[in-house]
N, C-alpha and C positions, 0 to 999 in steps of 0.2 A: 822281560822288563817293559818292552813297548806296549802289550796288551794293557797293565794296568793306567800307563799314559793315556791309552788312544780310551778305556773306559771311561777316564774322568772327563776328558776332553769332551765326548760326544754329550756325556749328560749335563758337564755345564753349554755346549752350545744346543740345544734342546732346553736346556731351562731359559736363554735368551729369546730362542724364537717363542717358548710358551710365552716368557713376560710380552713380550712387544707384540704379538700374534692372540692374546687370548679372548679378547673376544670373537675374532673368526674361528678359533678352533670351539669355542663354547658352542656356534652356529651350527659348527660341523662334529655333530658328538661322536660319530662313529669313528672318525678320522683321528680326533684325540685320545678316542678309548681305546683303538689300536695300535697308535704312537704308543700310549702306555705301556701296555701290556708287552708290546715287542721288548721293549727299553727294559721290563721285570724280567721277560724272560731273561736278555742277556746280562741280566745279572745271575741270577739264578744258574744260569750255565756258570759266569764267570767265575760263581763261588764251589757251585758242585763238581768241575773238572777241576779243578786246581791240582797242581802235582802234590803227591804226598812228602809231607816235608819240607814245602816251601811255606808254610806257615810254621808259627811254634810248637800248636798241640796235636796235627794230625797224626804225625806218628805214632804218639801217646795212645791218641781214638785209635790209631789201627790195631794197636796190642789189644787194646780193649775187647775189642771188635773178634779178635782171632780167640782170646781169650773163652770169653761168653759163646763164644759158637762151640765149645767143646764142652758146653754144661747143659745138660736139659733142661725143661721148663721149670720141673720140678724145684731144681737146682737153684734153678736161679729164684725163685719166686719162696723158697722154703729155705734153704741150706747155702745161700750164697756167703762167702767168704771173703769176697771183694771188697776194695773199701767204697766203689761205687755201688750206692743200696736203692739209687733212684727207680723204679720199680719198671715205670713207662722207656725208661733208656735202656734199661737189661733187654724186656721182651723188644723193642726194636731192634736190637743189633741181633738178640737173637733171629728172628724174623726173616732179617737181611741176610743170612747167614746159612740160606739153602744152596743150593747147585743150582738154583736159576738166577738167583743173584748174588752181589758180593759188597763191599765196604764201600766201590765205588757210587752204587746205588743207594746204599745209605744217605751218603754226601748229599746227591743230589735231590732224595727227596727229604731231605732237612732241609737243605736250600731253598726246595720249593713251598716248603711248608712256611719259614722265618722272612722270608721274602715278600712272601705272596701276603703274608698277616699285615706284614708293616706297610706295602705296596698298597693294600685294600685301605690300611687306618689314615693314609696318606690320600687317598683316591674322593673318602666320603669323609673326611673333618678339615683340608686345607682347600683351596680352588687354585693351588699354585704345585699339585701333587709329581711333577717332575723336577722343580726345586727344590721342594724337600724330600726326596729321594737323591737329587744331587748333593743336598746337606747330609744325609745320613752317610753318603758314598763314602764324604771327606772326614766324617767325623768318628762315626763306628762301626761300618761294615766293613773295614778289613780286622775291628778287634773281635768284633761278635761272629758274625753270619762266616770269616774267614779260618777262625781263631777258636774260641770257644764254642762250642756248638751244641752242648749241652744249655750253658746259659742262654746263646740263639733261642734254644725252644721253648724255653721256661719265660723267659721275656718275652716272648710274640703271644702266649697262652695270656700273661701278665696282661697283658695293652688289651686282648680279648674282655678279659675278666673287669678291667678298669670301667671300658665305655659300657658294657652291658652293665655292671654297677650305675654307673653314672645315670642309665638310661631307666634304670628301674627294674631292669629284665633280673630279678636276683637268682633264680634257679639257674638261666645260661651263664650267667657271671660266675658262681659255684661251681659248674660243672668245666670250663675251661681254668677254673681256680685249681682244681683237682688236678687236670690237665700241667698245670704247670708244675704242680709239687713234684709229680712224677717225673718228673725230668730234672730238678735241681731245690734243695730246701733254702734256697735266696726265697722262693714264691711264696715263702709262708709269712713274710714283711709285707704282704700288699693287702690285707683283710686290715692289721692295724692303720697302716699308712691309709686307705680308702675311708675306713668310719671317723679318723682326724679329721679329713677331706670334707665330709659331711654333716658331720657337726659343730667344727667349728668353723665360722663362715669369714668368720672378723680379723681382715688382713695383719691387721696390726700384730696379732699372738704372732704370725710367722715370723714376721719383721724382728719381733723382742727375738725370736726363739734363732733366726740366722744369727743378732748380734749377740744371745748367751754362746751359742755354738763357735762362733770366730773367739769369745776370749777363751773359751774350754782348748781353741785349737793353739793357743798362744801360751796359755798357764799352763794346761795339764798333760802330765809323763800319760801318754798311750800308751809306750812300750811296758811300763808296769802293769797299766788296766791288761792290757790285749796278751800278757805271758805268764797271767796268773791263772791260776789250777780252774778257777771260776769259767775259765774260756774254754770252749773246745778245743783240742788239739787241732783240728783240720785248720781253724782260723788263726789260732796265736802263732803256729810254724810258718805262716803265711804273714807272720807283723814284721819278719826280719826279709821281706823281700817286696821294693817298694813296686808299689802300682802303677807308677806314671800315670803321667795324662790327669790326675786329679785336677791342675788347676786349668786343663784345656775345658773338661768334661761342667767343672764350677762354670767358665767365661760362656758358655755357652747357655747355659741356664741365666745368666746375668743378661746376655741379648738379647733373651725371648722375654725374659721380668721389662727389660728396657724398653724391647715393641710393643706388648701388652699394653704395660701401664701409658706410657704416651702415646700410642696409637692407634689403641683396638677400643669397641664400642664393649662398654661395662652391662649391656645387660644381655648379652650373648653368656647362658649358663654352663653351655657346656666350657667355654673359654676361659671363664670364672672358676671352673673347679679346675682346668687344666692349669690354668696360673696358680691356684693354691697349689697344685703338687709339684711347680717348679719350683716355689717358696722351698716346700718341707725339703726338696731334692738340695739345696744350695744351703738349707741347714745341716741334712745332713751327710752331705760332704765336707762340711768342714768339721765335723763329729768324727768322722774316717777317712780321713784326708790322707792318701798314699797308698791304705789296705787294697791289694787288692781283690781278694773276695768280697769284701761288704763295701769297698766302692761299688759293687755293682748293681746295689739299689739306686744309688744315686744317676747311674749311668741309665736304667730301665725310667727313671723320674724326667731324665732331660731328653725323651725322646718324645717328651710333650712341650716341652721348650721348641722345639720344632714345626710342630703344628700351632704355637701361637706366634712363629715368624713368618710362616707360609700363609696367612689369610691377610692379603692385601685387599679384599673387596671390605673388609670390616675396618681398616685404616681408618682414622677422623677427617684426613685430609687427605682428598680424592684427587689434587691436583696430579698430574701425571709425572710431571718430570719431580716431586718431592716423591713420589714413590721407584721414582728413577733411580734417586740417590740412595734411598734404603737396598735396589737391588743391590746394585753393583756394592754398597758399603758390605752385606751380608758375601758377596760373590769374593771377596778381597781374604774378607775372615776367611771364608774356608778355602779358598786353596794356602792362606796360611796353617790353618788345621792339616789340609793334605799333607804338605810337603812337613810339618812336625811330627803327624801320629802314624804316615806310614814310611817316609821316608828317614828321620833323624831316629824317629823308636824303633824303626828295625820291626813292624808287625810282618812283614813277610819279608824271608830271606832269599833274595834272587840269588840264581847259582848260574 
């Protein structure tokens, strides 16, 4: 129990010294690059050692895991039977699954892989990348990176595929596009969600499209949409088991809309398309508001909500102590995030 205390502890008192400290450490880049990356690594451990079973689904991964290790390549790749058909997760666990390594090594270099992706997208798109690593801490790295671990890697692939879109690069955007299908088909919503992104530029459609989405969530029966024969099975068996955290996962999207638009400079493009995708993420979650499978586009959408809270140098107003107050105002939220999504929702079950 005290480990996961003494984690949050250290990265919000590292997100203080970065706020009040950063321009000596900008001075000192080696100094800060290696604060960094220590602070990644001990996440990275903190998620890859974890006991099996003190989260909800490793156990699950571990049948997985012993499972796929008794089927050949062939098998899996030709003849597999499982209802896991993600092509990239079969050949990993097979992989992991010789006599030199075992399910523990898997963990950890999932860990390092979903870590290090978001750790990097943090590093080069905020100037405040150990608070928003401390946001992520409070918010979904004990549901993702501890918890889900399939979606972990399909989402980190996602965020790849997003900025090299954004950036023009479209062959590497594709190729970690690919990258994430094979690991979970959430990934195959981020091609549509991206070209909305792109062509339609004019705030205002999201705005209409949040407030049609809030009365769909108030007039219309889901449970009829979501348990009819039209649905997949994998999703509509999954309508009668609620998701939690939808309205943490919405409010968090709503404080990054809230810094953006009052705070941040409008002709920063990549910031402009990130705020559109926090728009489409808070429409639609309240489209699938409680699912927990396709809440988790919404959830891959507000981890750019993030990165438009963590650029304080883009702020309108530079004064110091009104950027004081957004920290600590932000530092409040999420240790209320903490203590709701890992303590009162039970993501990890201390024994």
């Amino acid at each position: 129990m005290l480990e996961f205390y003494l984690i949050f502890l250290l990265f919000l008192t590292f997100s203080v010294v970065e706020f009040y400290y950063y321009d000596w450490l900008k001075q000192r880049k080696k100094i800060y690059i290696g604060l960094y990356i220590l602070l990644t690594f001990l996440l990275i451990l903190h998620a890859g050692l974890r006991g099996i079973g003190i989260d909800r689904d490793s156990i699950m991964y571990q049948e997985y895991f012993m499972y796929f290790s008794k089927k050949s390549y062939y098998d899996l790749l030709f003849n597999n039977d499982h209802r896991v058909k993600e092509i990239g997760y079969l050949l990993l666990n097979k992989f992991f699954s010789n006599k030199f390594l075992n399910f523990r090594f898997l963990l950890l270099f999932v860990s390092s892989i979903t870590i290090g992706i978001k750790s990097f997208a943090f590093y080069k798109y905020t100037d405040r990348p150990v608070f928003a690593a401390f946001i992520y801490l409070a918010t979904f790295f004990y549901l993702r990176e501890y918890t889900q671990i399939r979606d972990a890697m399909a989402v980190s692939f996602m965020i790849l595929t997003t900025i090299f879109f954004f950036k023009k690069k479209y062959l590497i955007s594709f190729v970690y596009f690919l990258l994430a299908t094979s690991f979970h088909n959430l990934a195959l919503c981020v091609y549509p969600i991206l070209l909305m992104v792109k062509y339609i530029k004019e705030n205002q459609y999201y705005y209409i499209g949040i407030i049609i989405a809030m009365l769909f969530f108030y007039f219309i029966d889901y449970d009829y949409i979501l348990n009819n024969n039209w649905i997949p099975y994998q999703l509509s068996k999954y309508n009668m088991v609620s998701g939690r955290g939808s309205f943490s996962i919405l409010m968090l999207g709503v404080l990054g809309v809230l810094f953006y638009k009052i705070e941040s400079l409008k002709n920063d493009i990549f910031l402009n398309d990130c705020y559109r995708l926090v728009l489409l993420g808070i429409m639609i979650g309240f489209l699938l508001f409680n699912h927990p499978v396709l809440l988790r586009i919404t959830s891959f959408l507000m981890f750019f909500s993030i990165i438009l809270m963590t650029n304080f140098s883009k702020f309108k107003n530079d004064y110091f102590y009104y950027k004081e107050i957004k920290f600590y105002f932000i530092v409040l939220v999420m240790i209320g995030f903490y203590v709701k999504n890992f303590i009162f929702s039970n993501l990890v079950i201390i024994k």
